[in-house]
C-alpha positions in Angstrom: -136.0 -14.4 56.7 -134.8 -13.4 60.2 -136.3 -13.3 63.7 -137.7 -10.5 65.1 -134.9 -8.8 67.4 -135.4 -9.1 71.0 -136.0 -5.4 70.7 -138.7 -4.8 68.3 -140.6 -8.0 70.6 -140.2 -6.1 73.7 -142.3 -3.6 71.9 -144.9 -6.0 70.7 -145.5 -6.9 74.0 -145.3 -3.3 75.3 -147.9 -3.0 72.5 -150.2 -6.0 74.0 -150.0 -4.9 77.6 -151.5 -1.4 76.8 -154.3 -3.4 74.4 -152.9 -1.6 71.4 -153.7 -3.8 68.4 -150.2 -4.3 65.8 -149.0 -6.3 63.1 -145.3 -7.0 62.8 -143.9 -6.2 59.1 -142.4 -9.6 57.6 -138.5 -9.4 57.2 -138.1 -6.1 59.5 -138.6 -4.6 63.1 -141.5 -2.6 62.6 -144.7 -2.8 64.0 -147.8 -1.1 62.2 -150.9 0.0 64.1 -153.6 2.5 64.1 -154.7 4.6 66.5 -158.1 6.7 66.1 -157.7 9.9 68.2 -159.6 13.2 68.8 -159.3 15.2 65.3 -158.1 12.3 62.9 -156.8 8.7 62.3 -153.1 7.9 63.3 -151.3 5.9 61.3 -148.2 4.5 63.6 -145.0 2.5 62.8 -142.6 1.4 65.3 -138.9 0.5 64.1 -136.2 -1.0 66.3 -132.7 0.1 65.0 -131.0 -2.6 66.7 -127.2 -1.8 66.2 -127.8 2.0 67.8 -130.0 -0.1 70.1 -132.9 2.8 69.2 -136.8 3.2 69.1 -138.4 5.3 66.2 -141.9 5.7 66.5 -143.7 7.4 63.3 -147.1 8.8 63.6 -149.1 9.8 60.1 -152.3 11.2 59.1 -152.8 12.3 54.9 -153.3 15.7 54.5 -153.1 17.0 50.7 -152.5 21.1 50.7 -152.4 22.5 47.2 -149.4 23.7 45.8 -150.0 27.7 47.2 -151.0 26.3 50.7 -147.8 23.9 51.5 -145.4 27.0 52.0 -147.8 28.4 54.9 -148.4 24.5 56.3 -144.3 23.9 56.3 -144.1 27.4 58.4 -146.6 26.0 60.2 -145.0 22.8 61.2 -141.6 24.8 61.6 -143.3 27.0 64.5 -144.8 24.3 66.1 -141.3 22.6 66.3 -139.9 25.1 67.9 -142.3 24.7 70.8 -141.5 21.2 70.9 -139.1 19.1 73.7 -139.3 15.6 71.8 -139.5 14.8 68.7 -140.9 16.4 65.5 -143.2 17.4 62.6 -142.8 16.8 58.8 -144.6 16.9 55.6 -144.0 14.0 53.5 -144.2 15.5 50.3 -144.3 12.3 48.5 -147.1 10.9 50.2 -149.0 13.7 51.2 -148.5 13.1 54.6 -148.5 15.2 57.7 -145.8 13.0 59.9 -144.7 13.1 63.9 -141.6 11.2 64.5 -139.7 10.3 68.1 -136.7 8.4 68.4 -135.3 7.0 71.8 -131.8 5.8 72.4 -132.3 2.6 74.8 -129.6 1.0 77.5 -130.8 -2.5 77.3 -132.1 -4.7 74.3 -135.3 -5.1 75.6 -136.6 -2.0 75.8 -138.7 0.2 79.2 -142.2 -0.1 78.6 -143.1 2.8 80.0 -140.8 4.7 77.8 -142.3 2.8 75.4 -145.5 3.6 76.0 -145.1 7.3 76.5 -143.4 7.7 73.2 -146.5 6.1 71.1 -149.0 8.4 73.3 -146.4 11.4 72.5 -146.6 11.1 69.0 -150.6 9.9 68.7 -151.8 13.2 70.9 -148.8 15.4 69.2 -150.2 14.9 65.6 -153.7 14.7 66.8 -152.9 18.4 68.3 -151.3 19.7 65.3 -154.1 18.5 62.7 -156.6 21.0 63.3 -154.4 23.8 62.9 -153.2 22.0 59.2 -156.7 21.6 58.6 -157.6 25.6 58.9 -154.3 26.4 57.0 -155.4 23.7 54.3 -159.3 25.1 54.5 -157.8 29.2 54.3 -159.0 30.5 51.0 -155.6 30.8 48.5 -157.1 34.8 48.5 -156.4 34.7 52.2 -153.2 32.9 53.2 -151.1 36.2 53.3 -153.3 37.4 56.3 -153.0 34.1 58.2 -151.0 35.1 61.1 -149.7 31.1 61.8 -147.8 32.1 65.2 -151.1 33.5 66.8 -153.1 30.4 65.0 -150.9 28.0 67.1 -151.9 29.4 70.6 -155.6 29.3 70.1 -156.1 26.1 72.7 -159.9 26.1 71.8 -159.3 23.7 69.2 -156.7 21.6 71.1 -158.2 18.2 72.3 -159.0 17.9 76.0 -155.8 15.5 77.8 -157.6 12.8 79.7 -158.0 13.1 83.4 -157.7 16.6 83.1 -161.3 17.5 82.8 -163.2 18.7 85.5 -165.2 15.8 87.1 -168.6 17.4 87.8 
């Protein structure tokens, strides 16, 4: 078995700085860990690519639509990447899961913390944001997906999860 690459330890300690509990996967550079956030439980990996000299950080939560729901949760996640600057959303169809992935290009080995750090919060608070709006898709009665106008569903902001320091201090 090989070392960990300098890489996927600069994370691990990015990881430890913030307090961010992981567990390094035997045999590669990835890094589990799990986050609980606003609307659901974040399943993270982090993978140094260490011949592109690259960050991928994978945020998952399971979501199981039925067969007539997935079309109108795809479109779903097809809108809300078009609003997107960084990164994405999937579906993993195999796993039933709904998926956030970010990838970073890095200069040096040992990768920035805080770009480090800002990529994991990215992808935590982006598929915490998107899960409510999966949920009412999923929850839509199959009677009443043809009149779910996804477009105006993605601007309601009520069901979006406060960002912290933002709320009013009182």
């Amino acid at each position: 078995m090989r070392p960990p690459s300098l890489q996927i330890l600069s994370v691990e300690d990015t990881f430890g700085r913030n307090g961010w509990h992981c567990e390094a996967v035997d045999g590669r550079d990835v890094l589990r860990a799990v986050f609980d956030a606003h609307h659901t439980r974040v399943e993270l990996h982090a993978q140094a690519y260490t011949p592109l000299n690259a960050l991928g950080i994978v945020a998952e939560a399971p979501l199981s639509p039925s067969e007539e729901h997935l079309p109108y949760l795809l479109e779903l996640l097809a809108r809300a990447n078009k609003q997107l600057t960084l990164g994405g959303f999937e579906f993993d169809l195999d796993r039933e899961k709904l998926v956030f992935r970010i990838t970073n290009l890095f200069e040096r080995e040992k990768y920035d913390a805080d770009i480090v750090t800002s990529m994991v919060h990215c992808a935590v608070a982006e598929l915490d944001r998107i899960t409510p709006y999966a949920s009412i898709v999923v929850k839509t009665p199959e009677d009443l997906l043809d009149d779910l106008d996804l477009q105006r569903l993605l601007m309601r902001e009520d069901i979006i999860p406060p960002v912290p320091g933002d709320e009013d201090d009182f």
